[in-house]
N, CA, C and O atoms as a GROMACS GRO file, in nm:
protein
  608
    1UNK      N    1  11.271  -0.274  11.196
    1UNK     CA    2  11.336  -0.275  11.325
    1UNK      C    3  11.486  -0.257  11.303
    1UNK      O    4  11.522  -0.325  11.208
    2UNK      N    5  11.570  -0.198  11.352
    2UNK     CA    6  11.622  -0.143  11.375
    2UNK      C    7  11.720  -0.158  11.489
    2UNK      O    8  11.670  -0.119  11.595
    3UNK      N    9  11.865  -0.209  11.501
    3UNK     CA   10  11.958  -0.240  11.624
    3UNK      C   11  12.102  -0.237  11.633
    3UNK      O   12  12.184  -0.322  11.600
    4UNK      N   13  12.116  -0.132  11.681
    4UNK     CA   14  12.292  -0.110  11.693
    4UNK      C   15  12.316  -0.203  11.810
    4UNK      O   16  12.253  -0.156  11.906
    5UNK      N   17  12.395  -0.343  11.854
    5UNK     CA   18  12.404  -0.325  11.973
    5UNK      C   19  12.560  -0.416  11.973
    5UNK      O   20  12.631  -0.442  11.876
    6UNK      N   21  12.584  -0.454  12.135
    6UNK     CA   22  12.694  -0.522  12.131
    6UNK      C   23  12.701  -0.685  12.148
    6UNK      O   24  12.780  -0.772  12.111
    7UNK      N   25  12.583  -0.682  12.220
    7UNK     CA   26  12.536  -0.858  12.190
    7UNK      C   27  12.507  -0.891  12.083
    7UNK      O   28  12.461  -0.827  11.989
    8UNK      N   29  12.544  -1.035  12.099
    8UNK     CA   30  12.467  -1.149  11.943
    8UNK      C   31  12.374  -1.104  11.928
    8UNK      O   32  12.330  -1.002  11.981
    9UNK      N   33  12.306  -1.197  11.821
    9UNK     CA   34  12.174  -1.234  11.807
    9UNK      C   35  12.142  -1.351  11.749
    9UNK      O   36  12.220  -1.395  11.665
   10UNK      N   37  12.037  -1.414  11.778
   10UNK     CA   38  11.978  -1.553  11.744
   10UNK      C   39  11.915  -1.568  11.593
   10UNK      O   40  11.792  -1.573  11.593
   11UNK      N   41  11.975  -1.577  11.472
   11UNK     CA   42  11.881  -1.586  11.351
   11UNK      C   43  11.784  -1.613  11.370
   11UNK      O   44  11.694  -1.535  11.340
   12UNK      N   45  11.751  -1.762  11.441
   12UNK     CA   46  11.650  -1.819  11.455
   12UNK      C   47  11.542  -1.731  11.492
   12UNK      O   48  11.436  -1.749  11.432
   13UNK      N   49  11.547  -1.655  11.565
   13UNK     CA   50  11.462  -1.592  11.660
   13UNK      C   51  11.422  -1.453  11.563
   13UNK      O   52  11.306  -1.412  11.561
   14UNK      N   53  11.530  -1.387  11.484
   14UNK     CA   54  11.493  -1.354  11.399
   14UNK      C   55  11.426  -1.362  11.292
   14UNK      O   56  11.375  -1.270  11.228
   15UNK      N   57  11.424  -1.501  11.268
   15UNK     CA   58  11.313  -1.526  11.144
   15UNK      C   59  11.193  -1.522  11.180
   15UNK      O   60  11.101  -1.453  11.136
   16UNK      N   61  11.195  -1.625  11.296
   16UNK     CA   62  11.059  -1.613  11.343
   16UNK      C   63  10.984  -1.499  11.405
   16UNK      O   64  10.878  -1.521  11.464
   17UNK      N   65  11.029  -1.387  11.396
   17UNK     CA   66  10.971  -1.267  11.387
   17UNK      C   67  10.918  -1.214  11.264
   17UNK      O   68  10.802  -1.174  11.248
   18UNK      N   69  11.027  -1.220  11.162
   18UNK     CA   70  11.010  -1.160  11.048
   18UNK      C   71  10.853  -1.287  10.973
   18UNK      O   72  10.754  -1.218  10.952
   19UNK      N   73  10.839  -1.374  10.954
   19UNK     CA   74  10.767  -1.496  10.934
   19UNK      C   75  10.703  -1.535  11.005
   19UNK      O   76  10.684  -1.656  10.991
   20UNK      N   77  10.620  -1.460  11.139
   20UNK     CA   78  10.526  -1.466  11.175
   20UNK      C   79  10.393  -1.445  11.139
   20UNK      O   80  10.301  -1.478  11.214
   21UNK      N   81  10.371  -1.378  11.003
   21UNK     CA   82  10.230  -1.378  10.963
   21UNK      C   83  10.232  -1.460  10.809
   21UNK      O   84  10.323  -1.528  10.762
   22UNK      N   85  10.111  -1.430  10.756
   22UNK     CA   86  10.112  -1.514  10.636
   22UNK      C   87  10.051  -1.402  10.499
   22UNK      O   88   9.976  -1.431  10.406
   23UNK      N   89  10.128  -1.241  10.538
   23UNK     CA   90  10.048  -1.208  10.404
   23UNK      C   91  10.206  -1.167  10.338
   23UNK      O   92  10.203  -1.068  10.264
   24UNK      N   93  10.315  -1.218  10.352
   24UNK     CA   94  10.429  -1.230  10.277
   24UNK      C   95  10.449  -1.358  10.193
   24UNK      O   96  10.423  -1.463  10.253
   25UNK      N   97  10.482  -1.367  10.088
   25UNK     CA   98  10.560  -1.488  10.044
   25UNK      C   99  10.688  -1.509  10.042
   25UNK      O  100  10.732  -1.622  10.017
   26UNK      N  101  10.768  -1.404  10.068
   26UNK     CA  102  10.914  -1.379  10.077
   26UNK      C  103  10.969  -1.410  10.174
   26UNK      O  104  10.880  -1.409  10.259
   27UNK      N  105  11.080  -1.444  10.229
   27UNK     CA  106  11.170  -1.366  10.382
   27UNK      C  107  11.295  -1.406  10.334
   27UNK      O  108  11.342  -1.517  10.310
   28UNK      N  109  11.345  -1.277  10.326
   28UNK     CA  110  11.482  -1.330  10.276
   28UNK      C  111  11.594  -1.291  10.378
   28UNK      O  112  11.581  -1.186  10.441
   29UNK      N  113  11.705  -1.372  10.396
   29UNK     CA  114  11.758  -1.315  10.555
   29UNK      C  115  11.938  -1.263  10.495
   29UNK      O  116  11.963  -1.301  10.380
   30UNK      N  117  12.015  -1.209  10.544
   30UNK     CA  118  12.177  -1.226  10.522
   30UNK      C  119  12.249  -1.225  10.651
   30UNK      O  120  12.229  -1.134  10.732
   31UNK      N  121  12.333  -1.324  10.674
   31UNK     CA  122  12.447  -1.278  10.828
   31UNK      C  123  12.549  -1.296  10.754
   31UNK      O  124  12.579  -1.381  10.670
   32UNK      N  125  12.628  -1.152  10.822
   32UNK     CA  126  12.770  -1.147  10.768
   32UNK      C  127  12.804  -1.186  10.895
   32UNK      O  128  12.731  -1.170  10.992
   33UNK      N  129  12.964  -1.260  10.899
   33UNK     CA  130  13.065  -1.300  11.003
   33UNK      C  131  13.148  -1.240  10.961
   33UNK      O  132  13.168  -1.199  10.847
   34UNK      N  133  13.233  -1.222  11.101
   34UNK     CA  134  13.398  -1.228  11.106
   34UNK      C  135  13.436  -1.328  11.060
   34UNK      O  136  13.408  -1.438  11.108
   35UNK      N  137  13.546  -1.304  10.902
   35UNK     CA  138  13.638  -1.428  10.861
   35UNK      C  139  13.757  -1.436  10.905
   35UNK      O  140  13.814  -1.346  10.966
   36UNK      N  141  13.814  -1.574  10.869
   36UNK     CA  142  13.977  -1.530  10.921
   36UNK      C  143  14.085  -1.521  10.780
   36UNK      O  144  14.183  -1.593  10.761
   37UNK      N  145  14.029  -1.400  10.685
   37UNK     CA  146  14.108  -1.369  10.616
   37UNK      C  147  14.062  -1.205  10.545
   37UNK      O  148  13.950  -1.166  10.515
   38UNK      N  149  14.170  -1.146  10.535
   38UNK     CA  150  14.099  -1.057  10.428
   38UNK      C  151  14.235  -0.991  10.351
   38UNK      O  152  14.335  -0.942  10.404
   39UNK      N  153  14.202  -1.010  10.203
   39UNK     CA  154  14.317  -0.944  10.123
   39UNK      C  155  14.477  -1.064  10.146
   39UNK      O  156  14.582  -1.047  10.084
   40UNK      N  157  14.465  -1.122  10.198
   40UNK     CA  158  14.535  -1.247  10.176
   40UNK      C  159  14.625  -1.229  10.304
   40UNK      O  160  14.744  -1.259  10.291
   41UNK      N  161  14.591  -1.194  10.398
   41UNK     CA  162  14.597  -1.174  10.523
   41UNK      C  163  14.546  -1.245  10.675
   41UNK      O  164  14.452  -1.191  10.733
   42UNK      N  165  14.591  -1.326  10.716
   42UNK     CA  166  14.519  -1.369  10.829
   42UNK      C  167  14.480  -1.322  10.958
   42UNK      O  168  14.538  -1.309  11.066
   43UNK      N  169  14.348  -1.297  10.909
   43UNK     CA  170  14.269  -1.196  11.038
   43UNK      C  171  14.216  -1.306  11.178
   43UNK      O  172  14.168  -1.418  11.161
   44UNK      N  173  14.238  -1.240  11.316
   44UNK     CA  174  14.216  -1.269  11.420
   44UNK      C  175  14.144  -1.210  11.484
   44UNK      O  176  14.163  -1.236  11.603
   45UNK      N  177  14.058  -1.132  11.466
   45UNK     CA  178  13.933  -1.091  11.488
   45UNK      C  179  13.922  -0.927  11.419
   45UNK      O  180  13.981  -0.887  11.318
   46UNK      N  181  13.844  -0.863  11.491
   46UNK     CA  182  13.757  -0.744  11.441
   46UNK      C  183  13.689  -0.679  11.576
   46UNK      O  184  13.621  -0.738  11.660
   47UNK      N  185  13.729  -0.540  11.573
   47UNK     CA  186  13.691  -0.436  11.661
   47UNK      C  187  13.627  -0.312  11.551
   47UNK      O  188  13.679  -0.262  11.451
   48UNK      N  189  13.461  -0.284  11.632
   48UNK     CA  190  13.384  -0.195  11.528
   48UNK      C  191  13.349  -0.100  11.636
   48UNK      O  192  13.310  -0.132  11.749
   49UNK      N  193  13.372   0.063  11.575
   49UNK     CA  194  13.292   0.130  11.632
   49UNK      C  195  13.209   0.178  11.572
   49UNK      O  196  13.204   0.174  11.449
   50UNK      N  197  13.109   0.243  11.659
   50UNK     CA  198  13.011   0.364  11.569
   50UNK      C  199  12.937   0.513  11.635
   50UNK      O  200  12.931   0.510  11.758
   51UNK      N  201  12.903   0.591  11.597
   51UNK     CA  202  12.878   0.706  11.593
   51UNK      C  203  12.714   0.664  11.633
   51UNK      O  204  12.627   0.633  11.552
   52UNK      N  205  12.700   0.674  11.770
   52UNK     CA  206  12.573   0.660  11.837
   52UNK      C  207  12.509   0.755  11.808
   52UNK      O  208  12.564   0.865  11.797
   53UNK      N  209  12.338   0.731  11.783
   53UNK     CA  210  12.257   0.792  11.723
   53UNK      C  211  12.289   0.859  11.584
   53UNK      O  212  12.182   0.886  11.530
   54UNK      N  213  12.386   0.892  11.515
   54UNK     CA  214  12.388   0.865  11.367
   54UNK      C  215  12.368   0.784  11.322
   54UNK      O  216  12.260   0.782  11.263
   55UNK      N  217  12.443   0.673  11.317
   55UNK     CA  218  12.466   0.551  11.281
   55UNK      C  219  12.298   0.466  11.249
   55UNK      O  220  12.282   0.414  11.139
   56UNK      N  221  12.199   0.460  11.340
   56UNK     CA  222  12.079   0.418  11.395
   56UNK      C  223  11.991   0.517  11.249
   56UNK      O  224  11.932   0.460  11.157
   57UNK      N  225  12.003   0.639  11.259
   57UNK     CA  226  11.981   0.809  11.164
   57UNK      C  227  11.969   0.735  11.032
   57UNK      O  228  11.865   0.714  10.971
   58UNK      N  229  12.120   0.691  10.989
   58UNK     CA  230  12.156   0.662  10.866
   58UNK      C  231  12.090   0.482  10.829
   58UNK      O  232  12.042   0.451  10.720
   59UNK      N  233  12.098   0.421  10.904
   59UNK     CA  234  12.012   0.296  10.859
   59UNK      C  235  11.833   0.306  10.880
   59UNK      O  236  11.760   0.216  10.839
   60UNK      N  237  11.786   0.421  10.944
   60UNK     CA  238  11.674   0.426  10.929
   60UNK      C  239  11.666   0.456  10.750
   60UNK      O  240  11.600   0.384  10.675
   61UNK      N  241  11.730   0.550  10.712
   61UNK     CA  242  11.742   0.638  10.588
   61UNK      C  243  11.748   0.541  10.503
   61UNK      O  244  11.667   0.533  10.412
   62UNK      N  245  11.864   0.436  10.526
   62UNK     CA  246  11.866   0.324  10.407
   62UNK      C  247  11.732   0.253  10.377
   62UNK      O  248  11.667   0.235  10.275
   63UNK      N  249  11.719   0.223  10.494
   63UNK     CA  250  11.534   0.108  10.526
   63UNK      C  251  11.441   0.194  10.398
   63UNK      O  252  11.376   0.159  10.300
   64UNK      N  253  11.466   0.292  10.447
   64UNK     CA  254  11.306   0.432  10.396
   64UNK      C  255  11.326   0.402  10.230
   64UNK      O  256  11.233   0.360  10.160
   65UNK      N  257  11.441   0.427  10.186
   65UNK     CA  258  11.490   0.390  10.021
   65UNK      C  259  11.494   0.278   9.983
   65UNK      O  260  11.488   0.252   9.863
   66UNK      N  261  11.507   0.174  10.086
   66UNK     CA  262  11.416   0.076   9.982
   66UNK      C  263  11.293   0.008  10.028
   66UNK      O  264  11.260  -0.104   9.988
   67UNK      N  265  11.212   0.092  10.129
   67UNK     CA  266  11.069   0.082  10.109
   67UNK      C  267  11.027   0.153   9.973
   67UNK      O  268  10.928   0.130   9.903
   68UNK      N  269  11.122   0.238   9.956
   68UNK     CA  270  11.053   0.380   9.845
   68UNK      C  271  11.064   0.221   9.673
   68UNK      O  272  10.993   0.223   9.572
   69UNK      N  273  11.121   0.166   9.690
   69UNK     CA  274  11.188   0.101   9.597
   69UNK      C  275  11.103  -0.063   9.564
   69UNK      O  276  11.085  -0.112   9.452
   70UNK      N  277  11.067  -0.116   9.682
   70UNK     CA  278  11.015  -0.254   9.654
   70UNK      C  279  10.905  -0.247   9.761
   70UNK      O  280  10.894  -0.163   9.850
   71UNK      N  281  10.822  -0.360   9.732
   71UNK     CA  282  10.705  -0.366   9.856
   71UNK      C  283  10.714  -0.472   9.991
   71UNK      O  284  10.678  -0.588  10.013
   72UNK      N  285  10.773  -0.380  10.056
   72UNK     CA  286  10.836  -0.480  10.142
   72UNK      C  287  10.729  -0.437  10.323
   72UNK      O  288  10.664  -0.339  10.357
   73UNK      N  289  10.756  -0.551  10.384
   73UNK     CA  290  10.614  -0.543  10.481
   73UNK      C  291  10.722  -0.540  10.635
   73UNK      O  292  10.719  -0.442  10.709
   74UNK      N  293  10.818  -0.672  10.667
   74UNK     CA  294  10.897  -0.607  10.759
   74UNK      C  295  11.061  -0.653  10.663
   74UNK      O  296  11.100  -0.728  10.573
   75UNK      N  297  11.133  -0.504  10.796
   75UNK     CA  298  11.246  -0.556  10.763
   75UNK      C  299  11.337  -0.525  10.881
   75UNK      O  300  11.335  -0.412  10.928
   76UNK      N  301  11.425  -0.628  10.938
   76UNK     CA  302  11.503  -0.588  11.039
   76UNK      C  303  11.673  -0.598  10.997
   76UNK      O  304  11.732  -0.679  10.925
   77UNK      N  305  11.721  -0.483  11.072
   77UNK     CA  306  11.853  -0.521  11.026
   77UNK      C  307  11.947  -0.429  11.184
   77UNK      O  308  11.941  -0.323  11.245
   78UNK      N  309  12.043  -0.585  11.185
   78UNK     CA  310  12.087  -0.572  11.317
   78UNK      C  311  12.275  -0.528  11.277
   78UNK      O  312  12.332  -0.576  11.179
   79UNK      N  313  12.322  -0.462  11.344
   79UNK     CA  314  12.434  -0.464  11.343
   79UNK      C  315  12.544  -0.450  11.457
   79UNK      O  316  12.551  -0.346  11.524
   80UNK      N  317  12.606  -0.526  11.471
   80UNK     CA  318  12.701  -0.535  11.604
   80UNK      C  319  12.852  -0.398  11.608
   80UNK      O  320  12.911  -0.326  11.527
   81UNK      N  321  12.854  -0.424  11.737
   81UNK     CA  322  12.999  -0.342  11.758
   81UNK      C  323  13.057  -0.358  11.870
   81UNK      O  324  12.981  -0.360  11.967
   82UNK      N  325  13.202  -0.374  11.896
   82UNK     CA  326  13.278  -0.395  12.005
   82UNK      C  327  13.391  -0.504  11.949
   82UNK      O  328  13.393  -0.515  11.826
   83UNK      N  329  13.469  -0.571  12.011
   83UNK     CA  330  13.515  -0.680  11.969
   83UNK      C  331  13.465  -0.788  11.937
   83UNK      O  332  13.397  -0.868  12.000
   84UNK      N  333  13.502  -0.786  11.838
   84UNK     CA  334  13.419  -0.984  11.786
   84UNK      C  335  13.566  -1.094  11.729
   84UNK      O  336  13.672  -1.076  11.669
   85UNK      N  337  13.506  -1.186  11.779
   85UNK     CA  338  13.616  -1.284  11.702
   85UNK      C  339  13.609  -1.371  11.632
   85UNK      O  340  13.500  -1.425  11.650
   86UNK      N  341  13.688  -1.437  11.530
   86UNK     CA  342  13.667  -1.563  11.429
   86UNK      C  343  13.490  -1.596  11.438
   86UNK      O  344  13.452  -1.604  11.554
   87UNK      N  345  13.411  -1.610  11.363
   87UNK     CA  346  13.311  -1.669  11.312
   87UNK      C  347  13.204  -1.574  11.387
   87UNK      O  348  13.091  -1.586  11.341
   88UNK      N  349  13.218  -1.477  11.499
   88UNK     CA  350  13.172  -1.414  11.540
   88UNK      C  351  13.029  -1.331  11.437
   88UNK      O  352  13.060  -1.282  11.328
   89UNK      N  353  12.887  -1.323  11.483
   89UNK     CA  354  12.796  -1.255  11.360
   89UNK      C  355  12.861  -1.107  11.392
   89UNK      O  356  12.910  -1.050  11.490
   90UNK      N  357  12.833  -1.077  11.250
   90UNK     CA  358  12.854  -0.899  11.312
   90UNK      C  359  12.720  -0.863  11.252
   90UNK      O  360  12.648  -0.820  11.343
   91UNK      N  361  12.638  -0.864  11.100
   91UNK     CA  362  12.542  -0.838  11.061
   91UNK      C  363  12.408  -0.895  11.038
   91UNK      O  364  12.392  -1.003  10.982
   92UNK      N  365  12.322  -0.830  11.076
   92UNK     CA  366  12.176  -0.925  11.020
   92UNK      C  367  12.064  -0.833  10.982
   92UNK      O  368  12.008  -0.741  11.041
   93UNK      N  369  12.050  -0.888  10.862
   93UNK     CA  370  11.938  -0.788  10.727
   93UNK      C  371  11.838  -0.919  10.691
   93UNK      O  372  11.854  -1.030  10.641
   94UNK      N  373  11.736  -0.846  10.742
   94UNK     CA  374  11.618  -0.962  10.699
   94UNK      C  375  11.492  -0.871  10.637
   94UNK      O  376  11.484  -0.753  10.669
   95UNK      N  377  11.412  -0.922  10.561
   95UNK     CA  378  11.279  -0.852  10.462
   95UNK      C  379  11.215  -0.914  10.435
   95UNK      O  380  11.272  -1.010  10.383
   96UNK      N  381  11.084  -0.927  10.439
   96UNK     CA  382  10.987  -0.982  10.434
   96UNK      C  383  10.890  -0.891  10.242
   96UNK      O  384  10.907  -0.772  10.217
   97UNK      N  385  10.808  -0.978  10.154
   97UNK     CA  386  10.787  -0.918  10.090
   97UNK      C  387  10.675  -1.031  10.028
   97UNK      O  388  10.678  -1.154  10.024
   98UNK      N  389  10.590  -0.946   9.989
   98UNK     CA  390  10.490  -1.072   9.872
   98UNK      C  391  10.554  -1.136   9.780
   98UNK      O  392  10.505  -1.232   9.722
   99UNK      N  393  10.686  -1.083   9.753
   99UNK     CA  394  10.744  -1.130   9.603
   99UNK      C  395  10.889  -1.177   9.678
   99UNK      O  396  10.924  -1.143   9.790
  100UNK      N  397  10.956  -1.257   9.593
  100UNK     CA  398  11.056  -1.325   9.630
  100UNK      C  399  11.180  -1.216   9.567
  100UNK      O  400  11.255  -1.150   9.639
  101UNK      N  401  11.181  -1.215   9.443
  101UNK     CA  402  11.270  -1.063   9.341
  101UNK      C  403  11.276  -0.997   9.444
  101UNK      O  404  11.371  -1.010   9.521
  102UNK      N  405  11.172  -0.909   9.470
  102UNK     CA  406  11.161  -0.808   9.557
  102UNK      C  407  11.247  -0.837   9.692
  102UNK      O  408  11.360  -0.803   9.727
  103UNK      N  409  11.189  -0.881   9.726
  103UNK     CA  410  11.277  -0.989   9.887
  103UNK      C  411  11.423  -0.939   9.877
  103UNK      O  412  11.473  -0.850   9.946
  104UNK      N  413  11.512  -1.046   9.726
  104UNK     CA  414  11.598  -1.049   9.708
  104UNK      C  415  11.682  -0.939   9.707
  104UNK      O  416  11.780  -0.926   9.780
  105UNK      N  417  11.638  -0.847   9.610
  105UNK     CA  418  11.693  -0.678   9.566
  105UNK      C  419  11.716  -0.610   9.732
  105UNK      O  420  11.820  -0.559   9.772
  106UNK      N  421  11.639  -0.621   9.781
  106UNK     CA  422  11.584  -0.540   9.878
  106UNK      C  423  11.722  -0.614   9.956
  106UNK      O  424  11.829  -0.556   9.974
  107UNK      N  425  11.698  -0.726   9.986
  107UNK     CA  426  11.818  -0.721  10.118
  107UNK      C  427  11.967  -0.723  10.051
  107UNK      O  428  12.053  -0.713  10.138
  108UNK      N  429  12.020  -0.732   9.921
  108UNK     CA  430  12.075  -0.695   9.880
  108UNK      C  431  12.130  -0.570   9.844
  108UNK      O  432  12.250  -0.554   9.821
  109UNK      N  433  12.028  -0.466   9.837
  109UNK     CA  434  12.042  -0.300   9.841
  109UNK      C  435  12.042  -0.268   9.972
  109UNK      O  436  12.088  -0.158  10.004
  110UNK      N  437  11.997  -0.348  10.063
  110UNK     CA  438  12.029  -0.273  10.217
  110UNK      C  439  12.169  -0.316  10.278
  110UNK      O  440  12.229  -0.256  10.367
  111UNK      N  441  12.226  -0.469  10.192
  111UNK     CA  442  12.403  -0.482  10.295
  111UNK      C  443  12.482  -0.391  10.170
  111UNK      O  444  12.600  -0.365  10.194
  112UNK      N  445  12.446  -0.360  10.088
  112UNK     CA  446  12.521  -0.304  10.000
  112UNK      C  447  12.536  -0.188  10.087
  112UNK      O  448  12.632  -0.198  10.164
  113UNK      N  449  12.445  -0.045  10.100
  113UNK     CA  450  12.424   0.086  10.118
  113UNK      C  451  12.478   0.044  10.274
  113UNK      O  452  12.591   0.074  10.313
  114UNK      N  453  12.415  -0.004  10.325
  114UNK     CA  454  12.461  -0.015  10.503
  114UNK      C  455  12.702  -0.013  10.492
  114UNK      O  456  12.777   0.064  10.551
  115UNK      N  457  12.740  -0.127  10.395
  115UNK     CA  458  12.884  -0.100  10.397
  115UNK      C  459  12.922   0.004  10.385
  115UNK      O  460  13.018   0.043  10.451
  116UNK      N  461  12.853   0.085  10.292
  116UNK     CA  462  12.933   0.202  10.217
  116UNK      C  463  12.871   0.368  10.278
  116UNK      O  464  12.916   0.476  10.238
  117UNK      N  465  12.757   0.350  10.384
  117UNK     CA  466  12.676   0.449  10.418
  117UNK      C  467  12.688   0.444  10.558
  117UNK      O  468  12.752   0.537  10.606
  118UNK      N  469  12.631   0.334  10.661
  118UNK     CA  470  12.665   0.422  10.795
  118UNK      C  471  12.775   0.414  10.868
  118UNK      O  472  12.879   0.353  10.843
  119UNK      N  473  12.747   0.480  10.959
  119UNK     CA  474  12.884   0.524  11.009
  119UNK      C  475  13.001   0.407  11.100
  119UNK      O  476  13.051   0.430  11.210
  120UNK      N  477  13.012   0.335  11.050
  120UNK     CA  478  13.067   0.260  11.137
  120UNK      C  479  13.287   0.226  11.096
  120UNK      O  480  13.340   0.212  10.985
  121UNK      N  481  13.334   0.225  11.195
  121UNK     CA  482  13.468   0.182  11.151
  121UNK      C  483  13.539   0.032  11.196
  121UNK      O  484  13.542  -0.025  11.305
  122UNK      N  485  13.577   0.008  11.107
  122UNK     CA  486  13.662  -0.157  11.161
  122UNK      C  487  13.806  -0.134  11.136
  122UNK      O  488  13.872  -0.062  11.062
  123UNK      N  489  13.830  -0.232  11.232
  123UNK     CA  490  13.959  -0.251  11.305
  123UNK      C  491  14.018  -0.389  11.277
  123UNK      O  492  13.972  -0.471  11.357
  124UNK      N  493  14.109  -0.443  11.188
  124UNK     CA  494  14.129  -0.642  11.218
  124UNK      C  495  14.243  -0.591  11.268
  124UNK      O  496  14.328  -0.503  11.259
  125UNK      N  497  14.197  -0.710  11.340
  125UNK     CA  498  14.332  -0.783  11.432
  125UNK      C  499  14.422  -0.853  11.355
  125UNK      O  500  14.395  -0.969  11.385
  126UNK      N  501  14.516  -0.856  11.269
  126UNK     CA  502  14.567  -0.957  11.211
  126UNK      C  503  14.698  -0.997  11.263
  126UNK      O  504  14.757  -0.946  11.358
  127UNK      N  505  14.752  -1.128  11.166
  127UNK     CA  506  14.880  -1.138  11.225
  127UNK      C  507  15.004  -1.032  11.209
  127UNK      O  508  15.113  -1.027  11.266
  128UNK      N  509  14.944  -0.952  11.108
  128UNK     CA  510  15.035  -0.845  11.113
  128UNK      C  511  15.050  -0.687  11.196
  128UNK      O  512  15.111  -0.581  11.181
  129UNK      N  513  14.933  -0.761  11.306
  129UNK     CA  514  14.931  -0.582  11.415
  129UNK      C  515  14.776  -0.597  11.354
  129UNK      O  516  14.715  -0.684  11.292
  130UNK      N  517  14.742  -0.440  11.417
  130UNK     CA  518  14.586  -0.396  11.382
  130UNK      C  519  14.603  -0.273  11.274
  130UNK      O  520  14.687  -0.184  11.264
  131UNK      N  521  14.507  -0.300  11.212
  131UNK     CA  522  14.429  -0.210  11.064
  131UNK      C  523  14.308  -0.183  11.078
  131UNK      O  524  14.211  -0.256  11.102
  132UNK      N  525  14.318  -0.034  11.055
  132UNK     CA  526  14.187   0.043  11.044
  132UNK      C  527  14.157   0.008  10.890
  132UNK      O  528  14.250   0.005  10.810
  133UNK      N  529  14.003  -0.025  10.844
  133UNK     CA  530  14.006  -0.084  10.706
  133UNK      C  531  13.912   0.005  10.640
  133UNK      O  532  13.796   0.012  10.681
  134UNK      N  533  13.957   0.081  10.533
  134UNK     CA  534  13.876   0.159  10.463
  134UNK      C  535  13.801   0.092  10.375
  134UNK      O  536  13.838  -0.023  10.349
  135UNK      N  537  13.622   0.170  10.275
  135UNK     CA  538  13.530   0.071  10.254
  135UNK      C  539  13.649   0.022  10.082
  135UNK      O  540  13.725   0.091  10.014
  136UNK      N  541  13.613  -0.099  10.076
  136UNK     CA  542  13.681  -0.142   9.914
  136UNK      C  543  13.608  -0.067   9.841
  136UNK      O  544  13.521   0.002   9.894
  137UNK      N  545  13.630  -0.067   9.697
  137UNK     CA  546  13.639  -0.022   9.592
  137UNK      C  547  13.499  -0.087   9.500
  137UNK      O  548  13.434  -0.044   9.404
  138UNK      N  549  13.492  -0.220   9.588
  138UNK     CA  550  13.366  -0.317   9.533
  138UNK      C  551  13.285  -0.328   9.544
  138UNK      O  552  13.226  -0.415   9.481
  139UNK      N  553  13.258  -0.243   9.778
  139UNK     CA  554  13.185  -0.169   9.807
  139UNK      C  555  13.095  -0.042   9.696
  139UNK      O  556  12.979  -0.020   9.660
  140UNK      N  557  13.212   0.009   9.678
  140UNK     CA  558  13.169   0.133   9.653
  140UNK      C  559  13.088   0.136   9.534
  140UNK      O  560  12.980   0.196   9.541
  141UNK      N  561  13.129   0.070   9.406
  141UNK     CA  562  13.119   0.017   9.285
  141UNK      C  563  12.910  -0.079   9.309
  141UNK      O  564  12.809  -0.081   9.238
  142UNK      N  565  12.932  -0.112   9.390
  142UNK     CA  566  12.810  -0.199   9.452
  142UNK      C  567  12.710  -0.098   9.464
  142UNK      O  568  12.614  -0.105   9.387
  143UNK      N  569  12.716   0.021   9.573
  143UNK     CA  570  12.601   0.119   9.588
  143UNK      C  571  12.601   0.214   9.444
  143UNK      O  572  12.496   0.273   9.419
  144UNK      N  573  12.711   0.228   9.353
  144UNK     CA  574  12.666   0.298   9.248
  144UNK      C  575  12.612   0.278   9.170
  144UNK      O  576  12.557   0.358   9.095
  145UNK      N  577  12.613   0.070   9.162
  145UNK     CA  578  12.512   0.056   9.046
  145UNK      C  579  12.382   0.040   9.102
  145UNK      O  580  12.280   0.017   9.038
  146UNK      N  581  12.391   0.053   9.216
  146UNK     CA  582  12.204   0.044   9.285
  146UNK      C  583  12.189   0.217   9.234
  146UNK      O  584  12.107   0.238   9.144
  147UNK      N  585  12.243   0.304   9.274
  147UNK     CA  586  12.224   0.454   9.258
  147UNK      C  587  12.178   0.448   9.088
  147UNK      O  588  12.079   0.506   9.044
  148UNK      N  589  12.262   0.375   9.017
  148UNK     CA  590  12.221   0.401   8.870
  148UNK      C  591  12.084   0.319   8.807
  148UNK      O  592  12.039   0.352   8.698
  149UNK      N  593  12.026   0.214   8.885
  149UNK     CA  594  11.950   0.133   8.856
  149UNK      C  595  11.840   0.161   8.872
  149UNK      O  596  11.750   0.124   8.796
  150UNK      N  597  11.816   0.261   9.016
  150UNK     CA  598  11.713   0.267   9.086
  150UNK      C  599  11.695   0.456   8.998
  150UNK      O  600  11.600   0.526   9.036
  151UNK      N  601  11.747   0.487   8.939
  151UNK     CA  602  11.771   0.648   8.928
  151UNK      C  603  11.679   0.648   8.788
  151UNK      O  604  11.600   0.738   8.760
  152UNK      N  605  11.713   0.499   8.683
  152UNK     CA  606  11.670   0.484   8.555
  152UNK      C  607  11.542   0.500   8.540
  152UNK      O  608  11.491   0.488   8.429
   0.00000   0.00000   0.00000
């Protein structure tokens, strides 16, 4: 499943989707927030856009590579856009899997590829004015060793 939108969302309600049946042993979940710092900077919120119907394109694409990759049964991954503020969710990647490893890799290779792959741009608010924020370097460094791992 699959969700670009501008409302929250309820983890809770999320799990209990993903952990509604019993032929997984896994569910492994991640929410990223808005912090109030980045780069030693004090951030006051976060404005995201994105490239409707790409954006949706390109996280189907991620999902598909790591079905191709682990055995995974569901997986939802939600991502917000518009203004958000302090503690605000912006992300949610959840996977369901017989294996726990698997589980793990898996939602780990999907917030990895999702930073550095779809289309989305951020904006902080900080105390110093607003910044458009290009992906880090740690990002990037992150999807290459999945590219080299998964390639072996």
């Amino acid at each position: 499943m699959i969700k670009v939108q501008q409302s929250d969302f309820v983890v809770a309600d999320e799990y209990r989707y993903l952990a509604n049946d019993n032929q997984d042993g896994a569910v492994v979940t991640f929410v990223g927030k808005v912090r109030d710092f980045n780069e030693g900077i004090d951030v006051q919120g976060l404005s995201l856009e994105h490239y409707p119907g790409m954006t949706e394109k390109v996280l189907n694409d991620i999902e598909k590579k790591a079905r191709e990759h682990w055995p995974l049964n569901k997986v939802t991954i939600i991502h917000r856009f518009g203004d958000l503020t302090l503690g605000e969710q912006i992300v949610f990647i959840g996977v369901t899997s017989p294996h726990r490893k698997a589980a793990f890799a898996a939602c780990e290779f999907l917030i990895d590829f999702l930073k550095t792959q779809a289309p989305f741009w951020k904006k902080e608010l900080t105390s110093e004015g607003s910044v458009w924020l290009d992906a880090k370097n740690s990002d990037d460094d992150a999807s290459q060793q999945w590219q080299e791992k998964l390639n072996d």
